[in-house]
Structures are given as C-alpha cells and as structure tokens.
PDB file of N, CA, C and O in Angstrom:
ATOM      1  N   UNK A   1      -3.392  -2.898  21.620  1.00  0.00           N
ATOM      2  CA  UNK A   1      -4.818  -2.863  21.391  1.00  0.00           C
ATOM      3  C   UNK A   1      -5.224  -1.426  21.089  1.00  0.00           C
ATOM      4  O   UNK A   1      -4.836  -0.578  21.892  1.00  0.00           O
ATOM      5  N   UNK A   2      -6.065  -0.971  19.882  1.00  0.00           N
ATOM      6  CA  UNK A   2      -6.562   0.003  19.406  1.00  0.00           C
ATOM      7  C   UNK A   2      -7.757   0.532  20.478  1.00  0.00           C
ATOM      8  O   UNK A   2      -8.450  -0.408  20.866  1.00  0.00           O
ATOM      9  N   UNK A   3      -8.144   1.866  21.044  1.00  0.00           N
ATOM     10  CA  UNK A   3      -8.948   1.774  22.157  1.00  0.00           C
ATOM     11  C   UNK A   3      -9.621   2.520  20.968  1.00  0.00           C
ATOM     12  O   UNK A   3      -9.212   3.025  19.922  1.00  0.00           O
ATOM     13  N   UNK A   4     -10.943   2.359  21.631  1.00  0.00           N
ATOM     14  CA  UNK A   4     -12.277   2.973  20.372  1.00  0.00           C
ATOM     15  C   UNK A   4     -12.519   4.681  20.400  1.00  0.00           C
ATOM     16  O   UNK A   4     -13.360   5.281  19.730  1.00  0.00           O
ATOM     17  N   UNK A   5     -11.530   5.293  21.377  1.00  0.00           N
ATOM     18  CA  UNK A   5     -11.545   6.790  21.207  1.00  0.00           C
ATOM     19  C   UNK A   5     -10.702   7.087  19.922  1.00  0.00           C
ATOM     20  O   UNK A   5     -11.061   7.630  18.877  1.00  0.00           O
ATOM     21  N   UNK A   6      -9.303   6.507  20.335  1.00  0.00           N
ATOM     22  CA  UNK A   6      -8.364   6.615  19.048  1.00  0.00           C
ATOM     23  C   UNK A   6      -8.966   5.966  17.485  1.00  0.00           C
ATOM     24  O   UNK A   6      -8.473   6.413  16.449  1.00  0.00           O
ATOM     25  N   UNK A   7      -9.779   5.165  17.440  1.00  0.00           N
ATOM     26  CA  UNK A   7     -10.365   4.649  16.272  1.00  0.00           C
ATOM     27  C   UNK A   7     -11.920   5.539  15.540  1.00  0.00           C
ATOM     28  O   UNK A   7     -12.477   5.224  14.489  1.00  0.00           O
ATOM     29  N   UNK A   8     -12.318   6.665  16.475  1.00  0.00           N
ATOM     30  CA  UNK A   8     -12.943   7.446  16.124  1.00  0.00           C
ATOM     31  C   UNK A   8     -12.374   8.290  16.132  1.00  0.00           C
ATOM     32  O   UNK A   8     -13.124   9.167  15.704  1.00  0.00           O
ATOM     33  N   UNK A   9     -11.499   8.685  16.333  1.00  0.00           N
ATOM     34  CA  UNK A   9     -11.316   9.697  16.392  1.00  0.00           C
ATOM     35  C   UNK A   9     -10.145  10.084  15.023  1.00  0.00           C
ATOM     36  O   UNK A   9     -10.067  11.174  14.456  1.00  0.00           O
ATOM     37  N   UNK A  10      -9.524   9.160  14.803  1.00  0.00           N
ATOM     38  CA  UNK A  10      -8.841   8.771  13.316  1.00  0.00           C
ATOM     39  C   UNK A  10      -9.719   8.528  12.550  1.00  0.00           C
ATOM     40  O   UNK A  10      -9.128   8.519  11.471  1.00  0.00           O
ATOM     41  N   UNK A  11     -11.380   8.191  12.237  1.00  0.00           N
ATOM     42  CA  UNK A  11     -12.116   8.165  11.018  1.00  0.00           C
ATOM     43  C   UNK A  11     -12.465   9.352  11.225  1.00  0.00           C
ATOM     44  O   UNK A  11     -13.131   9.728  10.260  1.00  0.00           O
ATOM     45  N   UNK A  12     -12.329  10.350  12.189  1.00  0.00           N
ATOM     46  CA  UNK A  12     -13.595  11.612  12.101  1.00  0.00           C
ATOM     47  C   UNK A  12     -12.335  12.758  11.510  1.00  0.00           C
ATOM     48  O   UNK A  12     -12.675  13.892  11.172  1.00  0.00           O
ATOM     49  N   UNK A  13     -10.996  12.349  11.442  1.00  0.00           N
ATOM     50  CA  UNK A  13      -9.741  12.877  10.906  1.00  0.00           C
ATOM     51  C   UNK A  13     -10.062  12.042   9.143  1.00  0.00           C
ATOM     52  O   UNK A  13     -10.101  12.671   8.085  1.00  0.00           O
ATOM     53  N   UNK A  14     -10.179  11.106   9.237  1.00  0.00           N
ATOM     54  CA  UNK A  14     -10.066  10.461   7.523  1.00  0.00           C
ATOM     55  C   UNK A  14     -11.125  10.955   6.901  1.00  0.00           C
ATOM     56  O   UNK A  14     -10.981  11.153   5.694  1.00  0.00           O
ATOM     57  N   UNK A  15     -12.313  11.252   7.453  1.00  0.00           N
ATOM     58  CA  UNK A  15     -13.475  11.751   6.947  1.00  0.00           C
ATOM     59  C   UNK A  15     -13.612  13.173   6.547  1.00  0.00           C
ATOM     60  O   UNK A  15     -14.369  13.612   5.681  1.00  0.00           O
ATOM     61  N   UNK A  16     -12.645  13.942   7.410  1.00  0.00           N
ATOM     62  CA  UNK A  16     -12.720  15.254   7.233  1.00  0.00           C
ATOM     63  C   UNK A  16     -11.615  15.638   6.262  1.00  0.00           C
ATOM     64  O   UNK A  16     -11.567  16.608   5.505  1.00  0.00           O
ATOM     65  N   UNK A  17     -10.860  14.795   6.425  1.00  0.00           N
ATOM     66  CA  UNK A  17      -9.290  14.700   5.110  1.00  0.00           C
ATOM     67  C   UNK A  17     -10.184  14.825   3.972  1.00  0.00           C
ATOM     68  O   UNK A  17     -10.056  15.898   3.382  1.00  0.00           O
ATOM     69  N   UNK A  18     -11.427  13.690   3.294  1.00  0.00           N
ATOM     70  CA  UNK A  18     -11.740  13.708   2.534  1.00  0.00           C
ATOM     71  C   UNK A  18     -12.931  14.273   1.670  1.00  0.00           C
ATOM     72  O   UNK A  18     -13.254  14.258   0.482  1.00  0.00           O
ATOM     73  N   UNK A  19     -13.503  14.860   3.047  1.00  0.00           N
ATOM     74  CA  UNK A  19     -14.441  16.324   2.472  1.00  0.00           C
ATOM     75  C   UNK A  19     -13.904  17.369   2.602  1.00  0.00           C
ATOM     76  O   UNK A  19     -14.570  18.394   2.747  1.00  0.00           O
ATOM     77  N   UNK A  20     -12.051  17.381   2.575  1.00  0.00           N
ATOM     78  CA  UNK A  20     -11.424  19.045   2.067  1.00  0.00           C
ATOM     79  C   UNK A  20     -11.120  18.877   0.836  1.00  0.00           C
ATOM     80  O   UNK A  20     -11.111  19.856   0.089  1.00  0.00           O
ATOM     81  N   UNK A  21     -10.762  17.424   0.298  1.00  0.00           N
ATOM     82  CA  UNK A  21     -10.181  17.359  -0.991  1.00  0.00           C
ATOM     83  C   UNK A  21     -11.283  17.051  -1.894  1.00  0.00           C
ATOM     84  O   UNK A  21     -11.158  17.290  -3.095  1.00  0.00           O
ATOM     85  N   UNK A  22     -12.411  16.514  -1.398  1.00  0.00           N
ATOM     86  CA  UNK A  22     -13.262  15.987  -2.794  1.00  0.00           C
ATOM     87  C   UNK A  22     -13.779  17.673  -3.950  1.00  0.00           C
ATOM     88  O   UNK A  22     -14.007  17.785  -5.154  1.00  0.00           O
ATOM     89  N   UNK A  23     -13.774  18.485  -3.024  1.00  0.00           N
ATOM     90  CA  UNK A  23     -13.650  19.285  -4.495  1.00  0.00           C
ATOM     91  C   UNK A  23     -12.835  19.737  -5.186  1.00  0.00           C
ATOM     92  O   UNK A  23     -13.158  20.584  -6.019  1.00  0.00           O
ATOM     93  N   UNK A  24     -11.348  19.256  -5.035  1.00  0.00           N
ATOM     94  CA  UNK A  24     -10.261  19.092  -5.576  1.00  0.00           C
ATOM     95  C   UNK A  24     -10.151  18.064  -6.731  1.00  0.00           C
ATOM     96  O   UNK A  24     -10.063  18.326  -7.931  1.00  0.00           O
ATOM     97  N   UNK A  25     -10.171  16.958  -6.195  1.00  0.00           N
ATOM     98  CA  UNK A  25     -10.148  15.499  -7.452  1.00  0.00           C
ATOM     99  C   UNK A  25     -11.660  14.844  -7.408  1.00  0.00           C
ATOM    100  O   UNK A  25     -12.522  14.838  -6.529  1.00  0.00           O
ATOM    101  N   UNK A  26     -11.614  14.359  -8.581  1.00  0.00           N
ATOM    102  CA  UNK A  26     -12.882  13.205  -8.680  1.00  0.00           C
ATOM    103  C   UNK A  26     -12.831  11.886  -7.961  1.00  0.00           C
ATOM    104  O   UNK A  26     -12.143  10.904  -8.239  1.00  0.00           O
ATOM    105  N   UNK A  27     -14.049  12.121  -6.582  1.00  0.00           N
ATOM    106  CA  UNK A  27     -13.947  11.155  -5.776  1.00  0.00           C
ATOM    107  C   UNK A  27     -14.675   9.942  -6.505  1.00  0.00           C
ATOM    108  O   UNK A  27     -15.647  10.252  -7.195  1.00  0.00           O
ATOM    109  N   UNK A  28     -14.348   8.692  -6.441  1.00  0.00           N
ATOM    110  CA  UNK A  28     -15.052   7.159  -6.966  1.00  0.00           C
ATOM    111  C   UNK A  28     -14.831   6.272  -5.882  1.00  0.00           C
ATOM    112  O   UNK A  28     -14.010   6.459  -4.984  1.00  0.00           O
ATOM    113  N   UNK A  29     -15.761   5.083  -6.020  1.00  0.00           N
ATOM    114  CA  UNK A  29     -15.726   3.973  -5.147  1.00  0.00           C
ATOM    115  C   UNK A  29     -14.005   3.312  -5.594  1.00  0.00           C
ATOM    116  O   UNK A  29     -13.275   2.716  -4.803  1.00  0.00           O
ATOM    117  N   UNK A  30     -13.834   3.477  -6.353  1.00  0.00           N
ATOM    118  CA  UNK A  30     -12.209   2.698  -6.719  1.00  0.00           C
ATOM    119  C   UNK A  30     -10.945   3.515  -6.406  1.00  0.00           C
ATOM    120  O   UNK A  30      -9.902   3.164  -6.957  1.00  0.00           O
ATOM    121  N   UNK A  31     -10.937   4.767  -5.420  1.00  0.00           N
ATOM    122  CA  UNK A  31      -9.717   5.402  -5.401  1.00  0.00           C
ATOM    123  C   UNK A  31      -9.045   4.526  -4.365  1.00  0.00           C
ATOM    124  O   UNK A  31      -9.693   3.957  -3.487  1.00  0.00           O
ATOM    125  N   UNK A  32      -7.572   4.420  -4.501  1.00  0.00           N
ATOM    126  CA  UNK A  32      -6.337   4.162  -3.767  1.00  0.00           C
ATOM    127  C   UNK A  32      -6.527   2.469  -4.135  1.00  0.00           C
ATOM    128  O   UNK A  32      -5.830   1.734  -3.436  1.00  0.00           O
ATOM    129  N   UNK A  33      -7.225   1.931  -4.954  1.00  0.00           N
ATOM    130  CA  UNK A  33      -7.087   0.205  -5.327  1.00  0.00           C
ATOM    131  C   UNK A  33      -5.946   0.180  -5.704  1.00  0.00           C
ATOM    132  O   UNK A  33      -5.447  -0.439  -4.765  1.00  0.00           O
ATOM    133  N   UNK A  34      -5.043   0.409  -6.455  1.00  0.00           N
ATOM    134  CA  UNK A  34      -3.335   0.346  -6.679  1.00  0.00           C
ATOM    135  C   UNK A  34      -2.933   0.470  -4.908  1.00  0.00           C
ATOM    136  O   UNK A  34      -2.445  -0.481  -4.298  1.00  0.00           O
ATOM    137  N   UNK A  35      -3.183   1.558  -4.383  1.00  0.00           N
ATOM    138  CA  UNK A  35      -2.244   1.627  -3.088  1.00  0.00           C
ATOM    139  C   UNK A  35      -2.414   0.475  -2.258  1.00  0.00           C
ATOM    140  O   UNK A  35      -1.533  -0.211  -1.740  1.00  0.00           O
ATOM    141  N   UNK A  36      -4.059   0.308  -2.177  1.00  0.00           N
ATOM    142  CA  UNK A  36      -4.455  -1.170  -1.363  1.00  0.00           C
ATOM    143  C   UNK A  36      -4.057  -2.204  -1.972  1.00  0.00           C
ATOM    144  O   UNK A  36      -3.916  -3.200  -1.263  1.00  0.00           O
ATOM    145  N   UNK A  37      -3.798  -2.315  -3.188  1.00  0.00           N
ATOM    146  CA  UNK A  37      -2.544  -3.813  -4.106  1.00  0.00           C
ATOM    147  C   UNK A  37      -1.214  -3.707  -3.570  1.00  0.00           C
ATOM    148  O   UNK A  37      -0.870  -4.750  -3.015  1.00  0.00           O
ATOM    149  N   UNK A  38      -0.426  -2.870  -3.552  1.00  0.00           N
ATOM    150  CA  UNK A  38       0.604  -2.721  -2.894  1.00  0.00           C
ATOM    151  C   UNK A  38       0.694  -2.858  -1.524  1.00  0.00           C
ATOM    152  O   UNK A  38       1.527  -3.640  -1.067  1.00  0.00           O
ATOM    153  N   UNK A  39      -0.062  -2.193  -0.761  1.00  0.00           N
ATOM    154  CA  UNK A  39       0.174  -2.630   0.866  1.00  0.00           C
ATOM    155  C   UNK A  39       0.219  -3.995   1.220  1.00  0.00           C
ATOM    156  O   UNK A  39       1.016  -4.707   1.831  1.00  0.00           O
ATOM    157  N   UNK A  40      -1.334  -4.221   0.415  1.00  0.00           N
ATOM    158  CA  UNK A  40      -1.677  -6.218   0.660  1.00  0.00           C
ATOM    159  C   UNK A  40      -0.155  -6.944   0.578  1.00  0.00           C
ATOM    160  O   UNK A  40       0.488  -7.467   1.488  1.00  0.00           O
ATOM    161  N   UNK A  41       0.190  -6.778  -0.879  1.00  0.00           N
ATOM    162  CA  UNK A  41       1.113  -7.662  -1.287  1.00  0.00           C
ATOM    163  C   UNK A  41       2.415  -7.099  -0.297  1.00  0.00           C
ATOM    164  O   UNK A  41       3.356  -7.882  -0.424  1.00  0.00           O
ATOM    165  N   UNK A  42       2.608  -6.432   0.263  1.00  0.00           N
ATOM    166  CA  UNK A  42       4.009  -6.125   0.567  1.00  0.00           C
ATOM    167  C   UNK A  42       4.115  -6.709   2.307  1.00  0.00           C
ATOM    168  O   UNK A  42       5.101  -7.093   2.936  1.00  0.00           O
ATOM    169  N   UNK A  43       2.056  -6.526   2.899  1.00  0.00           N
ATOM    170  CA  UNK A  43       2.791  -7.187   4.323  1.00  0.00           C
ATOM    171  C   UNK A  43       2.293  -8.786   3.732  1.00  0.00           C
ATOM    172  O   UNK A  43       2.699  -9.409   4.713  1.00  0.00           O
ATOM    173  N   UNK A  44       2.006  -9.313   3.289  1.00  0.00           N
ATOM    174  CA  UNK A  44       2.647 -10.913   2.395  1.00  0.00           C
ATOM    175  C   UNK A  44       3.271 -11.199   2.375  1.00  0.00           C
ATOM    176  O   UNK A  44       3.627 -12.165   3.049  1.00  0.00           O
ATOM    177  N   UNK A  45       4.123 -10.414   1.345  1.00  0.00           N
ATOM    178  CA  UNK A  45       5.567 -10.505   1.928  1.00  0.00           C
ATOM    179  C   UNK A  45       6.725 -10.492   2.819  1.00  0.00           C
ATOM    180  O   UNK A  45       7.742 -11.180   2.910  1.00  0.00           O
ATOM    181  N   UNK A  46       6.255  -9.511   3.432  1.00  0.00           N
ATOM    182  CA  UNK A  46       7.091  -9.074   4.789  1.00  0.00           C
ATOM    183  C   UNK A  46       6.364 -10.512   6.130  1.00  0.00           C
ATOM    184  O   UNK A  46       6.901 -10.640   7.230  1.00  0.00           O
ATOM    185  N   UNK A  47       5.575 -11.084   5.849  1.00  0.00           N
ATOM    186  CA  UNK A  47       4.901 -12.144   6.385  1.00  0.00           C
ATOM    187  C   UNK A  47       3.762 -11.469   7.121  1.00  0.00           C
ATOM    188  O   UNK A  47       3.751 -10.268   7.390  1.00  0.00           O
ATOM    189  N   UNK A  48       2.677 -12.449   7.466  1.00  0.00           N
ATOM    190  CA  UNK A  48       1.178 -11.305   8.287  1.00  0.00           C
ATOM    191  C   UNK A  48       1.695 -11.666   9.739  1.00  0.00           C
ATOM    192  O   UNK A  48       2.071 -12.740  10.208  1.00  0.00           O
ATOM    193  N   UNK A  49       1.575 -10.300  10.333  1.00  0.00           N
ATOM    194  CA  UNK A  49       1.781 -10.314  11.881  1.00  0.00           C
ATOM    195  C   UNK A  49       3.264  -9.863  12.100  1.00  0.00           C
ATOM    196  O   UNK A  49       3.485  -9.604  13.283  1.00  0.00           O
ATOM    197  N   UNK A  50       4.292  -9.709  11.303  1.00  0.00           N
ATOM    198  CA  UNK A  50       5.736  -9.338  11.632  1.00  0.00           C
ATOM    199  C   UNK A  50       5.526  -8.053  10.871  1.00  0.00           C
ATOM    200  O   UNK A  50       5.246  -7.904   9.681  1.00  0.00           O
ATOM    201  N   UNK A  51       5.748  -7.031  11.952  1.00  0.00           N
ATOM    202  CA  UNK A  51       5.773  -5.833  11.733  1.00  0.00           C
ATOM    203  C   UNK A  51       7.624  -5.701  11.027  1.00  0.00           C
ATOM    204  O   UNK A  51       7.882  -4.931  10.102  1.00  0.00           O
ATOM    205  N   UNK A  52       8.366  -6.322  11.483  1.00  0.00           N
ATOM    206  CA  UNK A  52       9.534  -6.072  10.853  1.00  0.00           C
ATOM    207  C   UNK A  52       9.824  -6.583   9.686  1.00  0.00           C
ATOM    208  O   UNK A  52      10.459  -5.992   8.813  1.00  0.00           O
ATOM    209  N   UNK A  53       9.443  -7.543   9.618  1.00  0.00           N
ATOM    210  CA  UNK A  53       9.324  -8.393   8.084  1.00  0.00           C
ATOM    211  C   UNK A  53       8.498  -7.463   6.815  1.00  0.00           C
ATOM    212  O   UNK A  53       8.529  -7.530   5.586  1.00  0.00           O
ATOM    213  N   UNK A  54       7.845  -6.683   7.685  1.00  0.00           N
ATOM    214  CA  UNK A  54       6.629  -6.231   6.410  1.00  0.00           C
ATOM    215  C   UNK A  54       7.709  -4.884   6.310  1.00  0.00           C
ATOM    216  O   UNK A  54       7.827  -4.445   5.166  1.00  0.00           O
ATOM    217  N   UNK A  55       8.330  -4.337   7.144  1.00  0.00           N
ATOM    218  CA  UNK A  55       8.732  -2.804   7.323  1.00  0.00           C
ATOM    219  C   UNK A  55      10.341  -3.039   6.007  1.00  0.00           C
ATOM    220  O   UNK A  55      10.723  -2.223   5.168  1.00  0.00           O
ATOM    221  N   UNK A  56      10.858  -4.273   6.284  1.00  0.00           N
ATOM    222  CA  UNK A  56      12.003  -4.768   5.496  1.00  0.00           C
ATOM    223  C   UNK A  56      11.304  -4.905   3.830  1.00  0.00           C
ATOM    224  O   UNK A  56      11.935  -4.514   2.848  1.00  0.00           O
ATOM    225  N   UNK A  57      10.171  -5.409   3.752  1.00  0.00           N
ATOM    226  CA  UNK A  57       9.506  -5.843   2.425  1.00  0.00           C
ATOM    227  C   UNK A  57       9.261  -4.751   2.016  1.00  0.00           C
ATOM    228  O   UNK A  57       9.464  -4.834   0.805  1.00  0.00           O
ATOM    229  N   UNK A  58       8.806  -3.303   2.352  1.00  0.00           N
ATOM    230  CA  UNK A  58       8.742  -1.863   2.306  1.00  0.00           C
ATOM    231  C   UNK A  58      10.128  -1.524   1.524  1.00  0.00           C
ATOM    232  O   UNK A  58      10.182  -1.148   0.353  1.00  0.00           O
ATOM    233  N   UNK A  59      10.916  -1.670   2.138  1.00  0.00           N
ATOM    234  CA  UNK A  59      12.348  -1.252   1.490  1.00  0.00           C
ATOM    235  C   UNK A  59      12.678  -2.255  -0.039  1.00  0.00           C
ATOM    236  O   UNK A  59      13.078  -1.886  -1.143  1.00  0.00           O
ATOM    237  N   UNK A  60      12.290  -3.717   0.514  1.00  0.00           N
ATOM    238  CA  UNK A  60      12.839  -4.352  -0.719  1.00  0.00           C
ATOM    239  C   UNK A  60      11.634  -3.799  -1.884  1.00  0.00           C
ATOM    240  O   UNK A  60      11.919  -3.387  -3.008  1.00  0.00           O
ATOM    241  N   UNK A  61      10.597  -3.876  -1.462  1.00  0.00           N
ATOM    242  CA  UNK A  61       9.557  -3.282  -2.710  1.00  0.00           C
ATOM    243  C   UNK A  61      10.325  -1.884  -3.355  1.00  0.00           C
ATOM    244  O   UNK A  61      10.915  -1.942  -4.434  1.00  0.00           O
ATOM    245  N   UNK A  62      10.256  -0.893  -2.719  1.00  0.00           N
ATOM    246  CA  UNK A  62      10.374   0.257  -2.989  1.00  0.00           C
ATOM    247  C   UNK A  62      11.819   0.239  -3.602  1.00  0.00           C
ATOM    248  O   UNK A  62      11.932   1.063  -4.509  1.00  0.00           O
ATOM    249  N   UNK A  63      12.790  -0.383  -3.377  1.00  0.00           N
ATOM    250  CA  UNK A  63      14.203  -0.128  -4.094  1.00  0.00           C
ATOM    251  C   UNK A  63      13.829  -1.240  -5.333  1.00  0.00           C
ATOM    252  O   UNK A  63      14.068  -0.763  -6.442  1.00  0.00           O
ATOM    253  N   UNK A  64      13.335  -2.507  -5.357  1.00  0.00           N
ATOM    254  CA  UNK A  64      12.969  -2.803  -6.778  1.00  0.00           C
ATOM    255  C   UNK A  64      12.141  -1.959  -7.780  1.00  0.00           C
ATOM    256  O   UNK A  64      12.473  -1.711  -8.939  1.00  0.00           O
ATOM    257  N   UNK A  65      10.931  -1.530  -7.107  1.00  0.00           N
ATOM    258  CA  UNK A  65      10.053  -0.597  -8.099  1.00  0.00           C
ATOM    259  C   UNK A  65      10.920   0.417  -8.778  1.00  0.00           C
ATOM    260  O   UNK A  65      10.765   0.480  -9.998  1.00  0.00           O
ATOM    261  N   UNK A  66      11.815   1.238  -8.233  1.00  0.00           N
ATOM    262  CA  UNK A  66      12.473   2.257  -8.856  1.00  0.00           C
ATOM    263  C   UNK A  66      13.838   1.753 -10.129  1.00  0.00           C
ATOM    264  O   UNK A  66      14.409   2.301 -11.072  1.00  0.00           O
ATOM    265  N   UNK A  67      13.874   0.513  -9.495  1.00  0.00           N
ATOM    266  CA  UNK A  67      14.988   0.720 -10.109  1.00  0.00           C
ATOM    267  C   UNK A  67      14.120   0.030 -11.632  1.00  0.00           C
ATOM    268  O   UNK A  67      14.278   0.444 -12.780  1.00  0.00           O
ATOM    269  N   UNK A  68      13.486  -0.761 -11.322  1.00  0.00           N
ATOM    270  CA  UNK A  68      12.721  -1.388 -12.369  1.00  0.00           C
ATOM    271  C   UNK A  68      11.805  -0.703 -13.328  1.00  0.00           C
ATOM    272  O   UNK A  68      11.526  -1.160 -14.437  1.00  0.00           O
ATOM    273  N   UNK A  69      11.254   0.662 -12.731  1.00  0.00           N
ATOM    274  CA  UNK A  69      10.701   1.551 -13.337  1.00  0.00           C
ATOM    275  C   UNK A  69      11.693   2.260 -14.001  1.00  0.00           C
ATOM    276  O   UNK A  69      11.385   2.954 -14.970  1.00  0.00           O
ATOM    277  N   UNK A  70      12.612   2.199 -13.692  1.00  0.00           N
ATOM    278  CA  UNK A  70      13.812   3.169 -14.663  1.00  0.00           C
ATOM    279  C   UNK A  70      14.399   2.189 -15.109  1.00  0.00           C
ATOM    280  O   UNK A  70      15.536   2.582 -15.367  1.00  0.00           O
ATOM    281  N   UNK A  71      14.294   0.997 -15.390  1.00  0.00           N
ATOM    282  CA  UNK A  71      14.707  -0.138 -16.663  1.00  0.00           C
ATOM    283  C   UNK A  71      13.891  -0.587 -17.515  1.00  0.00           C
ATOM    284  O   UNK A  71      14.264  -0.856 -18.657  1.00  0.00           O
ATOM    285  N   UNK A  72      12.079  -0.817 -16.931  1.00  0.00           N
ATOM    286  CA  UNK A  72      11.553  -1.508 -17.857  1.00  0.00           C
ATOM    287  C   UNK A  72       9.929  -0.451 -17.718  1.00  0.00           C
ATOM    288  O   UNK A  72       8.858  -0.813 -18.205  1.00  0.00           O
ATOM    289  N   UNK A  73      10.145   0.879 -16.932  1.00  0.00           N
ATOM    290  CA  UNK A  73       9.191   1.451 -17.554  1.00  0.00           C
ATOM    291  C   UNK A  73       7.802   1.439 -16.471  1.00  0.00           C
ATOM    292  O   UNK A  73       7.784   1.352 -15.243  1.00  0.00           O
ATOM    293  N   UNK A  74       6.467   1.585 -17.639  1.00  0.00           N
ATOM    294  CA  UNK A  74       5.515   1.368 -17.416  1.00  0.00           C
ATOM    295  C   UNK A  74       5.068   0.024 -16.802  1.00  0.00           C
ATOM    296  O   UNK A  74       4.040  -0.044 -16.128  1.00  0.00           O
ATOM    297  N   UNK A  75       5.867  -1.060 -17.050  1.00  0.00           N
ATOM    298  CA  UNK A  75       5.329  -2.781 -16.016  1.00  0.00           C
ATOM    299  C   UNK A  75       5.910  -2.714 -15.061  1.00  0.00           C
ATOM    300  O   UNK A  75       6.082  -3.822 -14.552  1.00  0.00           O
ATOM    301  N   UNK A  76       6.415  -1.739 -14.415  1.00  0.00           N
ATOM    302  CA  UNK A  76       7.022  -1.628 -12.871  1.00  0.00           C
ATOM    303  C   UNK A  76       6.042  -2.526 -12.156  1.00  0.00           C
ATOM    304  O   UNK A  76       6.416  -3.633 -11.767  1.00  0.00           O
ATOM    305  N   UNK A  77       4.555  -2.021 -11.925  1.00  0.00           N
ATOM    306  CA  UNK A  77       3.789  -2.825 -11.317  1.00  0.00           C
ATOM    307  C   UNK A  77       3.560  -4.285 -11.072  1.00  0.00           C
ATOM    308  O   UNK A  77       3.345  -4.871 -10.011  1.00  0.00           O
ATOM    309  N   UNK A  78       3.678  -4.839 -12.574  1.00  0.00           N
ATOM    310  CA  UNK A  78       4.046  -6.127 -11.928  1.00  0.00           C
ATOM    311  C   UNK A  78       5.022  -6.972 -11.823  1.00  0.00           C
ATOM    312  O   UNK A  78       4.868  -8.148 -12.156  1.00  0.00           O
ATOM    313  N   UNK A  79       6.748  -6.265 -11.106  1.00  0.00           N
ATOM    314  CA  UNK A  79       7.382  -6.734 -10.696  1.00  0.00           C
ATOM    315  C   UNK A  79       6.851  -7.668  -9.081  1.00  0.00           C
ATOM    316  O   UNK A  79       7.079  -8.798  -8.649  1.00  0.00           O
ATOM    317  N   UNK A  80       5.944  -6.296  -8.501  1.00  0.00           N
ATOM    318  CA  UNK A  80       5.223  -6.353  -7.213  1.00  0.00           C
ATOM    319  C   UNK A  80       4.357  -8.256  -7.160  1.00  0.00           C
ATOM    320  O   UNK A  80       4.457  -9.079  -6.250  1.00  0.00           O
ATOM    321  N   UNK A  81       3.782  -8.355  -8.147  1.00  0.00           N
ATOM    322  CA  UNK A  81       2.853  -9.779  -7.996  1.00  0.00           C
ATOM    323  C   UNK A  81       3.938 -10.407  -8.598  1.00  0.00           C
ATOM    324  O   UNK A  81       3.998 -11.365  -7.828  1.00  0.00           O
ATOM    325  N   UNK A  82       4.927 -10.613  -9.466  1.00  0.00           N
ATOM    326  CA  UNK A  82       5.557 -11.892  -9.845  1.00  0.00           C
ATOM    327  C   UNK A  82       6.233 -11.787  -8.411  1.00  0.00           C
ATOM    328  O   UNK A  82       5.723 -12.764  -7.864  1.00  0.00           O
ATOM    329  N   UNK A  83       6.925 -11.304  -7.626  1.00  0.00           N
ATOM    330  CA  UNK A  83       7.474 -11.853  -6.566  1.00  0.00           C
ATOM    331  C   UNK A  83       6.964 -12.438  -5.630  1.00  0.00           C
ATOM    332  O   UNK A  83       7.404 -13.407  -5.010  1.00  0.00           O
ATOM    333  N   UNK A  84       5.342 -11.475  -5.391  1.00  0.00           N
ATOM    334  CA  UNK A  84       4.805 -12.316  -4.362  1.00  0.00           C
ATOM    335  C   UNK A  84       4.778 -13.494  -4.612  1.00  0.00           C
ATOM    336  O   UNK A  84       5.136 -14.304  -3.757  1.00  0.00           O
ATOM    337  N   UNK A  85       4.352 -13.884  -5.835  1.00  0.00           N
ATOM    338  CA  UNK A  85       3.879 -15.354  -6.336  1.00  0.00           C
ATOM    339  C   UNK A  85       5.419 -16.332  -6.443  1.00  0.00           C
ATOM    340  O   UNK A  85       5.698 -17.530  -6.423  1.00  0.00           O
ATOM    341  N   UNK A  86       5.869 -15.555  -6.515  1.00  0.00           N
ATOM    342  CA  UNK A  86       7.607 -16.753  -6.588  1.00  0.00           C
ATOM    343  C   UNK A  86       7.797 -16.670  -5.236  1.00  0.00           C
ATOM    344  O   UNK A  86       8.249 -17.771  -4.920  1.00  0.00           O
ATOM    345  N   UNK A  87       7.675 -15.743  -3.915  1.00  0.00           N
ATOM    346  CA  UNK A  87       8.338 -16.103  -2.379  1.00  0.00           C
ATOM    347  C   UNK A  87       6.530 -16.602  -2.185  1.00  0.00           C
ATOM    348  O   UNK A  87       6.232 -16.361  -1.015  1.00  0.00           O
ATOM    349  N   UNK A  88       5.800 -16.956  -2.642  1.00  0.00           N
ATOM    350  CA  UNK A  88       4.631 -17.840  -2.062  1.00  0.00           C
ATOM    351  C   UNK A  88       5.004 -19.338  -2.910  1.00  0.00           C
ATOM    352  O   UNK A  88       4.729 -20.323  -2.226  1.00  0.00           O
ATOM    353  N   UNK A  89       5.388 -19.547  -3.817  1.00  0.00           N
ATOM    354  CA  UNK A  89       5.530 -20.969  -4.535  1.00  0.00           C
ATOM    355  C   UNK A  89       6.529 -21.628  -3.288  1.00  0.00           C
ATOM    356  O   UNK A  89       6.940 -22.786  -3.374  1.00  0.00           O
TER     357      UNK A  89
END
C-alpha cells in the first residue's frame, strides 16, 4: 500500500523535475503518449497485477523492438500492438 506521504512527496519530486526542464524542451499536453503506449501495452502483456509477467514482457518487448528496428526500421512501433492483439486473440 502506497502511504500518502510517499505519494506527495513523489509528485512534489515530478513537479519540480518538470519546472527544471520546461525551459529546456517544449512542454505540451501530449508529451510521453508513445511512452504511456508502451507501458499500457507491455503490462497487458506481461498480464494486469503480475509484476513478474509484466517485468518478463519488458525484456520480451525490448529485445523484439531492437532487433526489429534494425530489420524493418522506422515500423518498429508497431511490432508492440500486433502482438498485443495476437496474445489477446
């Protein structure tokens, strides 16, 4: 169980992460949507609630993406959704 000191106290850390960098990059309502596509789909995969299943789906993602990005390029990305959708069929 997350206690509500540690959960403020990690946004008042995420908050301050992101008023050192915003005058670095251009902040938008859409940053990290690729990263949040990938996490989703990978504890899916790894199944919801099995921390080991998702930590194993981590590895199988990440050794397909590379190798697939150095065979077929720029559609690396959606190696990520055709699998989910074939281990969900």
């Amino acid at each position: 169980m997350l206690s509500p000191s540690l959960a403020l106290l990690s946004a008042f850390f995420y908050g301050l992460a992101g008023y050192a960098v915003s005058p670095l990059i251009n902040i938008n309502p859409r940053m990290g949507w690729t990263t949040i596509m990938v996490m989703f789909a990978t504890v899916v995969l790894g199944g919801l609630g099995s921390v080991e299943g998702t930590i194993i789906a981590g590895f199988i993602y990440g050794t397909v993406e590379a190798f697939a990005g150095h065979y077929i390029g720029a559609q690396r990305a959606l190696i990520l959704y055709w699998h989910m959708a074939y281990s969900l069929i």
